[in-house]
C-alpha positions in Angstrom: 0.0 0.0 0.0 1.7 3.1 -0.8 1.1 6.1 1.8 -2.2 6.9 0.9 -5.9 4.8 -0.5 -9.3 5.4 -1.4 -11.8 4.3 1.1 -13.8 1.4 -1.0 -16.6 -0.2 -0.6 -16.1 -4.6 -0.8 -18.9 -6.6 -1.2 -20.6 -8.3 1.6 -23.3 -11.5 0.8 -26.5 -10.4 0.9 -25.8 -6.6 1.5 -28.9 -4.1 2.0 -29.4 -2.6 -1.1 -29.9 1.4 0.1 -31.7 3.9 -1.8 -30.7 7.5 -2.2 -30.3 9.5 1.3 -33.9 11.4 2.1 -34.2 14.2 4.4 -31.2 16.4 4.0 -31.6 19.5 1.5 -28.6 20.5 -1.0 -27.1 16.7 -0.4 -23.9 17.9 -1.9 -22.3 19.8 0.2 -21.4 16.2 2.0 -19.7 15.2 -1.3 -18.0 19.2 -1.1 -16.9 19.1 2.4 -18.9 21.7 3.6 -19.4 21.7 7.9 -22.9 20.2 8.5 -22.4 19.0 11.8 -23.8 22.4 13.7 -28.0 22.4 12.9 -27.6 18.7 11.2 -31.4 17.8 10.7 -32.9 14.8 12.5 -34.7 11.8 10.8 -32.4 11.8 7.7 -32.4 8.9 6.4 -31.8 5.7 3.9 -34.3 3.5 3.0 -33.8 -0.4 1.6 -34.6 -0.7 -1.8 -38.0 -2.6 -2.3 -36.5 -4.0 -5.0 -34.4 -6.3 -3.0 -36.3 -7.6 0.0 -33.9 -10.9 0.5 -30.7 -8.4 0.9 -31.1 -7.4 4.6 -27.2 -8.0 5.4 -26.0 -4.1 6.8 -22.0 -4.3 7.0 -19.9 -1.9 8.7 -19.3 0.1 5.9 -22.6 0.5 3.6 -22.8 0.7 -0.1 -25.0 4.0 -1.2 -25.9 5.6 -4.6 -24.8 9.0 -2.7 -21.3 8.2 -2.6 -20.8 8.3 1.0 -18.8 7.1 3.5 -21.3 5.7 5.1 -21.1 3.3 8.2 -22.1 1.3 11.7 -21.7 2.4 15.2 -18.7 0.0 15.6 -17.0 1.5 12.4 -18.1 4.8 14.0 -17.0 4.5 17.6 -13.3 3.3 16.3 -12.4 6.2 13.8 -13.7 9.0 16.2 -11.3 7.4 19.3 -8.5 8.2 16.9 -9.5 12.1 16.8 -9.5 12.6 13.0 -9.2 16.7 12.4 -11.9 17.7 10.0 -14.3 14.8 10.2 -17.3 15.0 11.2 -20.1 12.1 11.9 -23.4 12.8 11.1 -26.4 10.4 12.1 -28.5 8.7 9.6 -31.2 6.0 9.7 -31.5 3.0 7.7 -35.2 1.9 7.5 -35.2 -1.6 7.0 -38.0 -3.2 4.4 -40.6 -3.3 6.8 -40.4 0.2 7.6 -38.6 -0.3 10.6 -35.0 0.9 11.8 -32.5 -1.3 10.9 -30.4 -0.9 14.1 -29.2 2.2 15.8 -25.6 4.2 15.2 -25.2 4.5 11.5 -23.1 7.6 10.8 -21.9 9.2 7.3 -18.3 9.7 7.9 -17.6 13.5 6.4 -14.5 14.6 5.9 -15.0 18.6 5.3 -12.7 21.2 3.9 -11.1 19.4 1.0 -7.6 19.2 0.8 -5.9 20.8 -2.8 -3.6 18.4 -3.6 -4.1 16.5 -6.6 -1.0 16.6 -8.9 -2.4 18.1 -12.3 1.1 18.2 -14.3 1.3 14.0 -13.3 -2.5 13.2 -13.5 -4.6 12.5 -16.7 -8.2 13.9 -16.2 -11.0 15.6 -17.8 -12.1 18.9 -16.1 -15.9 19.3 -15.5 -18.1 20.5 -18.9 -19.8 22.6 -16.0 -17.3 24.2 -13.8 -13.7 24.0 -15.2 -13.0 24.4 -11.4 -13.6 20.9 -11.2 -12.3 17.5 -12.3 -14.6 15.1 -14.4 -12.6 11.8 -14.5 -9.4 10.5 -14.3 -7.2 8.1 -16.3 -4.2 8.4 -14.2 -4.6 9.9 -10.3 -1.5 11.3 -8.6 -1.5 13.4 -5.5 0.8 15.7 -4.4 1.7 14.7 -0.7 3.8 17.7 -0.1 -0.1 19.6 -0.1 -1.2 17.0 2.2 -1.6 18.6 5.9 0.1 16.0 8.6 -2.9 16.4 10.9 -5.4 15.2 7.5 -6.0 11.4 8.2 -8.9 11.3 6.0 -10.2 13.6 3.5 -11.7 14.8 -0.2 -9.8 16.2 -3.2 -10.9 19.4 -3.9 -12.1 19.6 -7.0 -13.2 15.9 -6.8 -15.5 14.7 -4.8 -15.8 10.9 -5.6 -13.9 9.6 -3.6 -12.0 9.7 0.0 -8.7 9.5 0.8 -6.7 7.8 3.8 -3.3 7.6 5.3 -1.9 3.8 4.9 -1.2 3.7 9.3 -5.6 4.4 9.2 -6.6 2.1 6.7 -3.8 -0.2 8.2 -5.5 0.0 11.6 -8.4 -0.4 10.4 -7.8 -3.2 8.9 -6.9 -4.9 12.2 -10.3 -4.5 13.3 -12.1 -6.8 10.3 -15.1 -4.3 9.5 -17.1 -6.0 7.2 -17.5 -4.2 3.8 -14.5 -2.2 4.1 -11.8 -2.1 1.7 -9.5 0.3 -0.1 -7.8 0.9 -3.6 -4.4 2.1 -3.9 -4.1 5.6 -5.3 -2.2 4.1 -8.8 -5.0 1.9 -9.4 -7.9 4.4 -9.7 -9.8 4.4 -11.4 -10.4 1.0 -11.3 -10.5 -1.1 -14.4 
């Protein structure tokens, strides 16, 4: 693993099959980074997809059509011991077929203020047909870790809001731990083929 991954999502059998997150207004400020933590609405919320009533299986770290990191109290509990600087955990339900809560705890993991420090003179990418500010896609990813703050443990790409970034000692320790669902993609291999 070189000193940084992308938090992934690996496939559990029988996973919960989430549809998109209801009850939060202007859902992309989590992709942007913005704070939400201060005036976070209550009841927001993920709903299993009727279209899958076998698929009941919630892991510790949940596949969603939002792009989120999202995850289970356990999952929770052990990355805010470790004091991450610029994270914040935001409660969520996940309403289970029957209408009912599918257990309590489940947080979005949101790393705010984005870190600038993708490497455009090494990296292959498209910029954004809407906002040149931004990055489309990517062929070839390369960050520039000089950019990186020390303190930054997880975080977005500015620009880029796709994915999230960890340091290899958190995913590492992580790892140690066995959450189910949780996995990670070394920087050189994104985007996947």
């Amino acid at each position: 693993m070189s000193e940084y991954a992308i938090w992934k999502y690996t496939k559990v059998p029988f996973d919960a099959v989430l549809g998109p997150l209801k009850g939060l207004e202007q859902r992309s400020r989590l992709l942007k980074g913005v704070p939400l933590q201060k005036g976070f609405p209550d009841g927001v919320e993920f709903r299993m997809d009727p279209d899958f009533p076998n698929d009941l299986v919630v892991p510790d770290n949940i596949l969603n059509l939002n792009m989120l990191v999202l995850v289970s109290a356990r999952l929770a509990a052990s990355l805010q011991a470790r004091n991450l600087e610029k994270v914040e955990y935001l409660p969520v339900s996940i309403i289970d077929h029957k209408g009912r809560s599918a257990g309590p705890g489940y947080v979005i993991v949101h790393p705010i203020d984005p870190v600038d420090c993708i490497d455009t003179s090494l990296s292959v990418f498209k910029l954004s047909p809407i906002d040149p500010n931004n990055f489309d896609s990517f062929k070839k990813l390369v960050l520039d870790t000089t950019r990186i703050p020390d303190d930054r443990w997880c975080f977005r790409l500015k620009g880029f809001w796709d994915i999230v970034v960890v340091r290899k000692d958190l995913a590492e320790s992580l790892d140690k731990e066995a959450f189910s669902g949780l996995g990670w993609l070394q920087i050189q291999d994104y985007p996947e083929k």
